[in-house]
ROSE-4610 file (N, C-alpha, C; in Angstrom, 1 decimal, always signed):
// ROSE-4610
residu = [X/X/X/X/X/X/X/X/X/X/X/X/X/X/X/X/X/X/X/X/X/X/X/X/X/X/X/X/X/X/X/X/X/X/X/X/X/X/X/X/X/X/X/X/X/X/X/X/X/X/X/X/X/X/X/X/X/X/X/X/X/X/X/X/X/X/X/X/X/X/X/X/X/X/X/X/X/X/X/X/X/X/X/X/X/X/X/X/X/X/X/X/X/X/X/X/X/X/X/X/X/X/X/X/X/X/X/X/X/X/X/X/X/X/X/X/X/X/X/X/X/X/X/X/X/X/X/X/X/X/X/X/X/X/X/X/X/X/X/X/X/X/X/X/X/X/X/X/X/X/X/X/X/X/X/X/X/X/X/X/X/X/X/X/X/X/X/X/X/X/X/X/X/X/X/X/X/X/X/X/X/X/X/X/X/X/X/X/X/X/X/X/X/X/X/X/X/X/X/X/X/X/X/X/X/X/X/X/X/X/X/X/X/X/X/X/X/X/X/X/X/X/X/X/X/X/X/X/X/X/X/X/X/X/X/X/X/X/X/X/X/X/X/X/X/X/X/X/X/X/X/X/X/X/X/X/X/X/X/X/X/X/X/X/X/X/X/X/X/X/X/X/X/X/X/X/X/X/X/X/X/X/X/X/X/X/X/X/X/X/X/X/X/X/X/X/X/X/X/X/X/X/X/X/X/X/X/X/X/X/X/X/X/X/X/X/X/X/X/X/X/X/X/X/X/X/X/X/X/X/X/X/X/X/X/X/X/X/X/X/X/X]
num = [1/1/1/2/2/2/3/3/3/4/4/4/5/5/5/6/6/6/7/7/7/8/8/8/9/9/9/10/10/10/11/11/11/12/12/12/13/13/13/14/14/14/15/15/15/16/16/16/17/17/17/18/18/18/19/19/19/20/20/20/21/21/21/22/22/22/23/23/23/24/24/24/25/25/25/26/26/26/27/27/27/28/28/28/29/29/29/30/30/30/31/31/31/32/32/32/33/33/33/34/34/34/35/35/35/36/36/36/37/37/37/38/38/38/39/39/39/40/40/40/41/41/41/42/42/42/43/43/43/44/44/44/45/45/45/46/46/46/47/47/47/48/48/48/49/49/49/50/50/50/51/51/51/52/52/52/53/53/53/54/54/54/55/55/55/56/56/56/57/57/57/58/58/58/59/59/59/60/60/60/61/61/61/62/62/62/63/63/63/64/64/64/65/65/65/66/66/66/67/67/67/68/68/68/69/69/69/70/70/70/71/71/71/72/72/72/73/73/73/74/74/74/75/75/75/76/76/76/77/77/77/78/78/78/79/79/79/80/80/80/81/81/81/82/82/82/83/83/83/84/84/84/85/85/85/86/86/86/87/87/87/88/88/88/89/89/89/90/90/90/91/91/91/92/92/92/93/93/93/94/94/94/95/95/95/96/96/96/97/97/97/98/98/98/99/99/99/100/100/100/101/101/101/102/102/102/103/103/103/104/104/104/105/105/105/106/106/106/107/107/107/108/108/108/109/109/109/110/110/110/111/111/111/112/112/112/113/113/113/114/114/114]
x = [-71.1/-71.6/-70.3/-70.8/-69.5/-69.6/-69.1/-69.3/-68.4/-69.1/-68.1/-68.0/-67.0/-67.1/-66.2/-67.0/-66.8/-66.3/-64.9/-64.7/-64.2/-65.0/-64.8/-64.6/-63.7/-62.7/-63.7/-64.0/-64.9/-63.6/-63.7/-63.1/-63.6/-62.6/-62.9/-64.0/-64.9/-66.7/-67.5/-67.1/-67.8/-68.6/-68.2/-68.6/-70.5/-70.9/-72.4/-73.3/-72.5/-73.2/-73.5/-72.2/-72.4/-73.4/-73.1/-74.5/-76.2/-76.4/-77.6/-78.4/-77.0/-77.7/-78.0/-77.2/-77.5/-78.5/-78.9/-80.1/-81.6/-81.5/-82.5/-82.6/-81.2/-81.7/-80.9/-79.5/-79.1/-79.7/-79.6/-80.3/-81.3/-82.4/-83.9/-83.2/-82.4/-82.1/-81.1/-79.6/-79.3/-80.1/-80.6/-81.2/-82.0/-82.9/-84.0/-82.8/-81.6/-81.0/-79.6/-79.4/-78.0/-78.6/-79.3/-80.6/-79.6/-79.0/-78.8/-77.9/-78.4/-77.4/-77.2/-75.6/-75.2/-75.0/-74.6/-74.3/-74.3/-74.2/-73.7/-72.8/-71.9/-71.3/-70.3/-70.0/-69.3/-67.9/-66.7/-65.6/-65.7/-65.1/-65.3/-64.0/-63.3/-61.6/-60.8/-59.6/-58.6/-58.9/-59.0/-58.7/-60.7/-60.3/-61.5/-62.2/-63.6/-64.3/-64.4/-64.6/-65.1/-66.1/-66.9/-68.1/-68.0/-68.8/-68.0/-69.3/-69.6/-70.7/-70.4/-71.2/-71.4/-72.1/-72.2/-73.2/-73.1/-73.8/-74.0/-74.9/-73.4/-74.0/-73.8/-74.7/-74.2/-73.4/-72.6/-71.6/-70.3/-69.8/-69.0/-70.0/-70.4/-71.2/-72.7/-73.4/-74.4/-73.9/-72.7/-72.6/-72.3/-71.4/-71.3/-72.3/-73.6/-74.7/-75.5/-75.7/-76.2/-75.5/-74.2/-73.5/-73.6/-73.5/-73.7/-75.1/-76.6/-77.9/-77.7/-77.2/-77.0/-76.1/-74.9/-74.5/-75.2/-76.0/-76.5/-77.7/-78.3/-79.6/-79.3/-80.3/-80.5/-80.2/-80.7/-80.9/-80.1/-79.0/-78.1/-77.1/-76.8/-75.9/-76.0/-77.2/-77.8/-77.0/-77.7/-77.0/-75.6/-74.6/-73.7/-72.6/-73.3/-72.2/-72.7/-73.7/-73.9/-72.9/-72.9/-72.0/-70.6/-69.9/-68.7/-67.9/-68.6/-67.5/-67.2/-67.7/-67.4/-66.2/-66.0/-65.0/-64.0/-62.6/-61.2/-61.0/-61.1/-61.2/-62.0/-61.2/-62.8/-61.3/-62.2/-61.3/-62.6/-62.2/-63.4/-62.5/-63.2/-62.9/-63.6/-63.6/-64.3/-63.9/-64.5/-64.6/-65.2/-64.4/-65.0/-65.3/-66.4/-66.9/-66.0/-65.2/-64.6/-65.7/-65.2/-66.5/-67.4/-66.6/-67.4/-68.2/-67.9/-68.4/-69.7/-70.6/-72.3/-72.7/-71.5/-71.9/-71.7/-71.5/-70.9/-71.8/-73.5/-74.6/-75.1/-74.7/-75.2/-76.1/-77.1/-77.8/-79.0/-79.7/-80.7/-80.9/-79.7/-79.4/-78.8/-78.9/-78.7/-80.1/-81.1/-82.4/-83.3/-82.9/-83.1/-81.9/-80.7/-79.4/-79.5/-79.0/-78.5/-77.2]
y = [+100.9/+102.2/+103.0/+103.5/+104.6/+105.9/+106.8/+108.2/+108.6/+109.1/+109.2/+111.1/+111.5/+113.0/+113.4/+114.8/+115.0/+116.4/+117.1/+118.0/+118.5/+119.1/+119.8/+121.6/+122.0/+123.5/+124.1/+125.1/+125.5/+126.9/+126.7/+128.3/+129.3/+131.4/+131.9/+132.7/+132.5/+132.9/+132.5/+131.2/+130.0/+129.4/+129.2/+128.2/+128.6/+130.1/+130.3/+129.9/+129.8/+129.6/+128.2/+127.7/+125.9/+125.1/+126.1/+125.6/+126.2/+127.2/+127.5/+126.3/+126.1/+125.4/+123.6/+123.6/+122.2/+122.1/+123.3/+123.5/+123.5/+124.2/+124.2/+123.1/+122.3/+121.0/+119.9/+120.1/+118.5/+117.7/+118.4/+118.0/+117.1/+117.1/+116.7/+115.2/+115.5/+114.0/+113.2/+113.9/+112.8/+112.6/+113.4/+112.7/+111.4/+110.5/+109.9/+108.2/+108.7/+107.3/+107.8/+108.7/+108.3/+108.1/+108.7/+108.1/+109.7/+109.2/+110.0/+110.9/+112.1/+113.7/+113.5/+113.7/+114.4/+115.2/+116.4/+117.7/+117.9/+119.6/+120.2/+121.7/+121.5/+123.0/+123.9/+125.4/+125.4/+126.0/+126.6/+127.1/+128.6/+128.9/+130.1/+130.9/+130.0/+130.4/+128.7/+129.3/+127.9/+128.4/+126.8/+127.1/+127.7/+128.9/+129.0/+128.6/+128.7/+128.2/+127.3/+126.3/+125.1/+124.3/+123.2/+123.1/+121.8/+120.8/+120.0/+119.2/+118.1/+117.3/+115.7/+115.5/+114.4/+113.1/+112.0/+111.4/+109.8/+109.3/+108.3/+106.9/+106.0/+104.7/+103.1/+102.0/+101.3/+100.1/+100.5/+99.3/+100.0/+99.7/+100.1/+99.4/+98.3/+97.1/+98.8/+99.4/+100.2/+101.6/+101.6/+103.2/+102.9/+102.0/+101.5/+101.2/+100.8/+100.7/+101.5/+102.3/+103.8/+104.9/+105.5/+105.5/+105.3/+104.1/+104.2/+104.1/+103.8/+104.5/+105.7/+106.5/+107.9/+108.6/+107.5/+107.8/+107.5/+106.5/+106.3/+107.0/+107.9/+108.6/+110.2/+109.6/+110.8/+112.5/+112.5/+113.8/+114.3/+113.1/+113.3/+113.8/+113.4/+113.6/+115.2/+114.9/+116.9/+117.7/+117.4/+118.3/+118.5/+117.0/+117.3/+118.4/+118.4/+118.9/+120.6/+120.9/+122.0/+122.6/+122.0/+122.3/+122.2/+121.3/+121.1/+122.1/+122.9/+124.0/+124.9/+124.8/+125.5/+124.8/+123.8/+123.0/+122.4/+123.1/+123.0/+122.3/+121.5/+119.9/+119.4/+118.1/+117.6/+116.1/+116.1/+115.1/+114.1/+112.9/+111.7/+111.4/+111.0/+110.2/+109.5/+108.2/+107.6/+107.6/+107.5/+107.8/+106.9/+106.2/+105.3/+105.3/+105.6/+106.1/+105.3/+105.5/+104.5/+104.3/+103.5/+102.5/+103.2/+104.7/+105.1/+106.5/+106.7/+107.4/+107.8/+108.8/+108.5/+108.2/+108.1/+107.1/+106.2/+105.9/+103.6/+103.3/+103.2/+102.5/+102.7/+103.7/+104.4/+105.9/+105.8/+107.0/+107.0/+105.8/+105.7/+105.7/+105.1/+105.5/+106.7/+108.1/+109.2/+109.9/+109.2/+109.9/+109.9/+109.9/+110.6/+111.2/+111.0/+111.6/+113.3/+113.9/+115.4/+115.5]
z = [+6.0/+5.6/+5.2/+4.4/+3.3/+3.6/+3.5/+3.0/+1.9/+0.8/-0.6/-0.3/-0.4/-0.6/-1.9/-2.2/-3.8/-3.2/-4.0/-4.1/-5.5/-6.0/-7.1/-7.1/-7.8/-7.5/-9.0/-8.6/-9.7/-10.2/-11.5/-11.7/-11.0/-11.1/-10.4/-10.0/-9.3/-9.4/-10.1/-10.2/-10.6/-9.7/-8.6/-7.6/-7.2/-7.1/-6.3/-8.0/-9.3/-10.2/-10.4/-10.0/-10.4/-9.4/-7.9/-7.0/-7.3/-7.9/-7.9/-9.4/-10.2/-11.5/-10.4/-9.8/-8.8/-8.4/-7.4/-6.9/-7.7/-9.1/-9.8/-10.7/-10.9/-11.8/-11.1/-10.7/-10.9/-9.4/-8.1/-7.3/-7.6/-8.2/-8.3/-9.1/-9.9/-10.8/-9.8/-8.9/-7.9/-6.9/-6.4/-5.0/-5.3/-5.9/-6.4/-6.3/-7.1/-7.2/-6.3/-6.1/-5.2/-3.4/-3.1/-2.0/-0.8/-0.4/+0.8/+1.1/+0.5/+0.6/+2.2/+2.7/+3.9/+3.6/+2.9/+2.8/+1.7/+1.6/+0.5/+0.6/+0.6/+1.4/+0.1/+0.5/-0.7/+0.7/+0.0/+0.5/+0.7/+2.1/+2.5/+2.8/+3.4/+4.0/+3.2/+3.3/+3.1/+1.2/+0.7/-0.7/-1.3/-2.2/-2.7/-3.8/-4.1/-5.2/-5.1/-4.0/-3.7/-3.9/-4.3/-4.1/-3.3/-2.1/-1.4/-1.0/-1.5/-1.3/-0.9/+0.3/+0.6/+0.4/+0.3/-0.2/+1.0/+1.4/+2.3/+1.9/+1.8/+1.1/+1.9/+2.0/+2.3/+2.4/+1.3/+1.0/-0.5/-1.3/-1.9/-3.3/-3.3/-4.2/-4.3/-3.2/-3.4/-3.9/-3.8/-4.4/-5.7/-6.3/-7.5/-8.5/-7.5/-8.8/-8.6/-7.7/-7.7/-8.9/-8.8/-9.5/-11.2/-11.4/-12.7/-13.0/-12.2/-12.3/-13.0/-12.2/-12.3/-13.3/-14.1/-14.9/-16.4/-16.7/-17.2/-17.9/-16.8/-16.6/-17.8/-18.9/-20.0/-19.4/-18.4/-17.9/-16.7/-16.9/-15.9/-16.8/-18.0/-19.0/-19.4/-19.5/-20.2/-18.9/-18.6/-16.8/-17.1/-16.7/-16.4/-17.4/-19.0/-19.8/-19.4/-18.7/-19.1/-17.5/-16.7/-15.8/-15.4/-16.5/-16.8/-17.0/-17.6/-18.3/-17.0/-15.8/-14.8/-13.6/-13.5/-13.2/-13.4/-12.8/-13.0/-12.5/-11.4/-10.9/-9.7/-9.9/-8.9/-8.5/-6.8/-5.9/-5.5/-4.9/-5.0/-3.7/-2.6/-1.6/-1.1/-0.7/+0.7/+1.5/+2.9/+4.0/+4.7/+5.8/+6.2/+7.4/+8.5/+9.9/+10.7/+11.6/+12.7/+13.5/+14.1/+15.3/+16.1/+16.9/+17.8/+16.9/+15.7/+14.8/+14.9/+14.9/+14.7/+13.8/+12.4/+11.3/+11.3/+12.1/+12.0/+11.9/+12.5/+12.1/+11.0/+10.6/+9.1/+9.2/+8.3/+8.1/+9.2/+9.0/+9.8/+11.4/+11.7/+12.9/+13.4/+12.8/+13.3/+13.0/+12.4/+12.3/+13.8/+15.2/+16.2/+17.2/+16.7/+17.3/+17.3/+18.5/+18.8/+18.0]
């Protein structure tokens, strides 16, 4: 199990715009093929105009062809140009749960965890 996290730095008072346009369209087109939102947070203190999203996958081979599902996708394209112009950059990491992690089993095994 993976966790890929995206950080993208929106220009200045950019950031509550580029999440509300998420919320009304690009949401509904990732969730379906990237499968499993852990988060979505934006920046409050430290560096601002953040937007900081997680995504939870099980192998490197499953986010790869989720991925380009999703890059592929007509209406993922429309989306993304219209929200581009709001983003000064963007960081890509994986993350890999250590052992005693509550993500080492993955996602489904935290679907009755406190």
């Amino acid at each position: 199990m993976i966790v890929e996290e995206r950080i993208y730095t929106c220009y200045c008072a950019k950031a509550a715009q580029y999440v509300a346009m998420y919320q009304a369209e690009g949401l509904a087109i990732q969730r379906p093929i990237l499968g499993h939102l852990v988060g979505y947070f934006t920046s409050d203190m430290g560096e601002l105009n953040q937007v900081v999203h997680l995504w939870a996958y099980e192998s490197f081979e499953d986010r790869g062809a989720r991925r380009a599902r999703l890059l592929a996708d007509p209406a993922w394209k429309a989306y993304a140009a219209k929200v581009q112009p709001l983003v000064m950059t963007q960081q890509n990491k994986i993350l890999i749960p250590a052992d005693f992690s509550p993500w080492a089993d993955g996602p489904a095994h935290l679907s009755g965890a406190q």
